[in-house]
DRENLO-867792 format. One record per residue: residue number from 1; residue in three letters; chain; x, y, z of N, C-alpha, C in turn. Coordinates in nm, 4 decimals. Layout:
<atoms>
NUM;ALA;A;X;Y;Z;X;Y;Z;X;Y;Z .
...
</atoms>
This chain:
<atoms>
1;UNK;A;0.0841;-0.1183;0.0000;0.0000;0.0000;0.0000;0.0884;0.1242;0.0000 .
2;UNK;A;0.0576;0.2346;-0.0800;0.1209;0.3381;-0.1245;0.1099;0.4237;0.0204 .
3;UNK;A;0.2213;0.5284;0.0998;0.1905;0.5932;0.1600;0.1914;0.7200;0.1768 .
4;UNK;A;0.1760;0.7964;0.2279;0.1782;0.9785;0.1552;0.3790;0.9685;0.2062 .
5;UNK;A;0.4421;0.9678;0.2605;0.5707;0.9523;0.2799;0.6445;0.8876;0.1461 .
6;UNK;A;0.5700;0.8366;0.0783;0.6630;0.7778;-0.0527;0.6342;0.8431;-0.1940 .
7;UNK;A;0.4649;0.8695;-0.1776;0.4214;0.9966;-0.2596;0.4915;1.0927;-0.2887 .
8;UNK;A;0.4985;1.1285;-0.1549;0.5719;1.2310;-0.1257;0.6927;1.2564;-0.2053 .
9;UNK;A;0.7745;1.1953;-0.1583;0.9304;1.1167;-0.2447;0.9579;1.1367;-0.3569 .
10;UNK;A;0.8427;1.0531;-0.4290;0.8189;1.0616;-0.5573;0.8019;1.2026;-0.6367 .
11;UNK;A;0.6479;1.2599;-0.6011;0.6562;1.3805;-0.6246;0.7617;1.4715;-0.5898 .
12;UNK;A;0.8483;1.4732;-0.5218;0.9655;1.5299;-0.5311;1.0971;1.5333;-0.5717 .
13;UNK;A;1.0802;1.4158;-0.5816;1.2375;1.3893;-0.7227;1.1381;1.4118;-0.8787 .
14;UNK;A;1.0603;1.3403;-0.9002;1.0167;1.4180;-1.0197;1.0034;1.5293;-1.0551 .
15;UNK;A;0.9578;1.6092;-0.9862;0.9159;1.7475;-1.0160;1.0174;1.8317;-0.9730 .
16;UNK;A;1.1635;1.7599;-0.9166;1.2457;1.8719;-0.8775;1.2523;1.9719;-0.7949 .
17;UNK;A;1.1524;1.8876;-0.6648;1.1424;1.9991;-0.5675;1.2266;2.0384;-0.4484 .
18;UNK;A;1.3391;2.0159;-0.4625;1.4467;1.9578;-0.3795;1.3883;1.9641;-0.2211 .
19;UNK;A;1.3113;1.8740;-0.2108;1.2279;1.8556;-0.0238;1.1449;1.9303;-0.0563 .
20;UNK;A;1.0667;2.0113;-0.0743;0.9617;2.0648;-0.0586;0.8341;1.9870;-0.0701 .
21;UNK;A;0.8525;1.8868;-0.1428;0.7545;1.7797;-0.1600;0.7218;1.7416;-0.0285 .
22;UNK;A;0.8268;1.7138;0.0751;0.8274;1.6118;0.1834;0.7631;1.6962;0.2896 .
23;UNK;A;0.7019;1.7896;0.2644;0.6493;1.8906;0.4049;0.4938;1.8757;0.3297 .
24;UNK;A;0.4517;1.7914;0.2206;0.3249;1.8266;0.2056;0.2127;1.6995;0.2746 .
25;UNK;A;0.0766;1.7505;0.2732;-0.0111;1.6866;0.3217;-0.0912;1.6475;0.2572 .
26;UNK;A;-0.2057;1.5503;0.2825;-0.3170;1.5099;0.1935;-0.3886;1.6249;0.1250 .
27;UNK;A;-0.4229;1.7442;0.1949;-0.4741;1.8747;0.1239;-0.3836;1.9182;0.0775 .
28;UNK;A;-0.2642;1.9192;0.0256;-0.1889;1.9818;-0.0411;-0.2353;2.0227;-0.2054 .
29;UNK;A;-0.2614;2.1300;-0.2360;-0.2930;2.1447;-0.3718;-0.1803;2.1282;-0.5032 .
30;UNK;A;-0.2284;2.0224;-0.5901;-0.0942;2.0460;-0.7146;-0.1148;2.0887;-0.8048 .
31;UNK;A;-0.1931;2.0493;-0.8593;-0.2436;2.1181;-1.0030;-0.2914;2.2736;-1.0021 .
32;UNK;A;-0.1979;2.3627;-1.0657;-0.2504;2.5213;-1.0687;-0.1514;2.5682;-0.9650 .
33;UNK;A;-0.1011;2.4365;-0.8408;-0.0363;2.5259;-0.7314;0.0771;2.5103;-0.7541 .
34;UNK;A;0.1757;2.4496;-0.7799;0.2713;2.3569;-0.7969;0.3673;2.4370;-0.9576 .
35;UNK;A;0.4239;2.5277;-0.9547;0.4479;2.5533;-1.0597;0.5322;2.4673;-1.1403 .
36;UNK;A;0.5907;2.3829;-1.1227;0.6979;2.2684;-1.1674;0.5556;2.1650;-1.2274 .
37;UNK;A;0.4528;2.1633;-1.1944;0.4103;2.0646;-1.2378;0.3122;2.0989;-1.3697 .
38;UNK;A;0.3613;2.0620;-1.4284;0.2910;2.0794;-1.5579;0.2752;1.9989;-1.6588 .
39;UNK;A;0.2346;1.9466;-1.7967;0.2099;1.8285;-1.8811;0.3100;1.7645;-1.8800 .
40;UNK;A;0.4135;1.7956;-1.8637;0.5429;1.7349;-1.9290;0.6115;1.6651;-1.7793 .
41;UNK;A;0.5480;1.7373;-1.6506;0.5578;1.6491;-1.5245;0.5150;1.5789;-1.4889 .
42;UNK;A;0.3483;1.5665;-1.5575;0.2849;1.4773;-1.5031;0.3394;1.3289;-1.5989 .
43;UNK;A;0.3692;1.3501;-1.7382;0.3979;1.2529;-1.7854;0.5175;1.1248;-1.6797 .
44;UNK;A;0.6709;1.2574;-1.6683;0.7791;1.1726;-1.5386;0.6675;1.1319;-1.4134 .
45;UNK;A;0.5997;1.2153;-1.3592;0.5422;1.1441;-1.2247;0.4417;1.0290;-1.2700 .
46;UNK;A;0.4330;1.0316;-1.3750;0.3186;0.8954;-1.4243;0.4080;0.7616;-1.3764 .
47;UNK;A;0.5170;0.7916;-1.4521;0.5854;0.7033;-1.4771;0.7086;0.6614;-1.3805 .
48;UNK;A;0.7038;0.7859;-1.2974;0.7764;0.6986;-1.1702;0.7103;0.5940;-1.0627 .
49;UNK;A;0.5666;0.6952;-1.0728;0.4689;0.6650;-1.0186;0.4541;0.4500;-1.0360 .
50;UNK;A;0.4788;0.4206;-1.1910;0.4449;0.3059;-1.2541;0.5653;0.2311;-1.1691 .
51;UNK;A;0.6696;0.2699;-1.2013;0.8100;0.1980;-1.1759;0.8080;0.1697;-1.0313 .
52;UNK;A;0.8065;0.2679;-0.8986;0.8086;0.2130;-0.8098;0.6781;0.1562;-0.7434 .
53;UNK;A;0.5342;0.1443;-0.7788;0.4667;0.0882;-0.7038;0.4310;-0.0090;-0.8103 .
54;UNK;A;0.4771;-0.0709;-0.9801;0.4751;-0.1770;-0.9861;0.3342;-0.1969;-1.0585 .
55;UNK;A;0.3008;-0.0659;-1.0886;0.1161;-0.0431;-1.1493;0.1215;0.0066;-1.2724 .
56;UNK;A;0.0202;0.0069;-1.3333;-0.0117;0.0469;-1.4714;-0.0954;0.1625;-1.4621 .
57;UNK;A;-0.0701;0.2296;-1.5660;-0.1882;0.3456;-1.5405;-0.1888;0.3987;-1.7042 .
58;UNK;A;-0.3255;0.3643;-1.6973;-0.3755;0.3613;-1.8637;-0.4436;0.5504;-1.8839 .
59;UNK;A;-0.4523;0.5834;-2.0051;-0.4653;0.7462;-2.0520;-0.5811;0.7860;-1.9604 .
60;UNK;A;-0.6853;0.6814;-2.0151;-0.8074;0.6929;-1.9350;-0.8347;0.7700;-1.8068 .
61;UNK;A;-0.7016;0.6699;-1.7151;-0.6945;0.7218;-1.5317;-0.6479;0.8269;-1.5384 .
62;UNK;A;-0.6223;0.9196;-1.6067;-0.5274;1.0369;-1.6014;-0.6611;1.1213;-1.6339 .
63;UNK;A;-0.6658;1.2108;-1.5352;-0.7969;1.3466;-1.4874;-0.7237;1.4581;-1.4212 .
64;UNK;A;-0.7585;1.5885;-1.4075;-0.7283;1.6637;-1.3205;-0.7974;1.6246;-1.2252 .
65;UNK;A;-0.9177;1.5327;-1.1973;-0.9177;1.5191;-1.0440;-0.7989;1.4038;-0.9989 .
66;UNK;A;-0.7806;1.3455;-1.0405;-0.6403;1.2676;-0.9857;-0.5256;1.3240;-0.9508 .
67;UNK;A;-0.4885;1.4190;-1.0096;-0.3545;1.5325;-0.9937;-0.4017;1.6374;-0.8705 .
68;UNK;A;-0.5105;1.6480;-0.8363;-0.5611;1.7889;-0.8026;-0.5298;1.8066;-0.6617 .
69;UNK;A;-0.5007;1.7070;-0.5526;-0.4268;1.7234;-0.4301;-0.3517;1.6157;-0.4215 .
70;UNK;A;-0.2532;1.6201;-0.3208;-0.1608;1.5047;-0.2322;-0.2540;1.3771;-0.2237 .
71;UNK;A;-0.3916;1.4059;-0.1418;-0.4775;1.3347;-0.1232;-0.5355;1.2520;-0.2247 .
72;UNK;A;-0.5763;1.3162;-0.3352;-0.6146;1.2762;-0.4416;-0.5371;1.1632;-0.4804 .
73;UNK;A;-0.4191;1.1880;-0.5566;-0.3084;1.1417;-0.6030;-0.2835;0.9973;-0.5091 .
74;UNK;A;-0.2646;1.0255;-0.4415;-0.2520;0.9054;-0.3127;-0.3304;0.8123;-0.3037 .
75;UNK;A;-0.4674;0.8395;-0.3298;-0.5813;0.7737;-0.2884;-0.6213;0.6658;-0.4312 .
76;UNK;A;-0.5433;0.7543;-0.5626;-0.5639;0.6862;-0.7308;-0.4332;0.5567;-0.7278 .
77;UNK;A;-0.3144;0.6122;-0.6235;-0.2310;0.5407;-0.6368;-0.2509;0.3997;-0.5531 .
78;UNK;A;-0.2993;0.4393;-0.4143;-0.3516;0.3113;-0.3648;-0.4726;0.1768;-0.4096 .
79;UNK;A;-0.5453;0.2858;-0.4947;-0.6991;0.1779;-0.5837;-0.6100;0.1215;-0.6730 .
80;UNK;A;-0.4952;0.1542;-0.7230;-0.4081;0.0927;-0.8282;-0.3796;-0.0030;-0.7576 .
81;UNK;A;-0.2652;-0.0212;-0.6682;-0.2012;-0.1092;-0.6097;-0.2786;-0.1808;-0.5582 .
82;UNK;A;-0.3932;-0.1923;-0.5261;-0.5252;-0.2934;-0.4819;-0.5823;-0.3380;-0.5758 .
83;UNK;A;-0.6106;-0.3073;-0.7192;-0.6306;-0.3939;-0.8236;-0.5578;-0.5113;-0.8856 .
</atoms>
């Protein structure tokens, strides 16, 4: 099971946030807030996303509500890893 501590992680080596990632919370806003994150980030965080938890994630699953908080994100990554 995915945890906001590895999320975390993730979203922060991808997006190049050197730690700033690691101070965020389930309400944390990304999309719109997050200036590093943009089409071309979400593509790397897709795909780190894939590599370390071992999941697939088809065009389909990809929404701005999935991107749209910590929480969010977390919560798409765990229904993954439970399928």
């Amino acid at each position: 099971m995915a945890t906001l501590q590895e999320v975390n992680a993730i979203l922060d080596e991808a997006l190049a946030l050197e730690g700033r990632a690691l101070e965020f919370d389930r309400s944390t806003p990304l999309l719109g807030s997050v200036p590093e994150f943009d089409s071309m980030a979400v593509v790397s965080l897709v795909t780190a996303l894939e590599e370390y938890f071992g999941i697939s994630v088809d065009d389909e699953d990809i929404s701005a509500e999935t991107f749209e908080t910590v929480g969010s994100l977390l919560d798409f990554v765990q229904q993954k890893c439970e399928a």
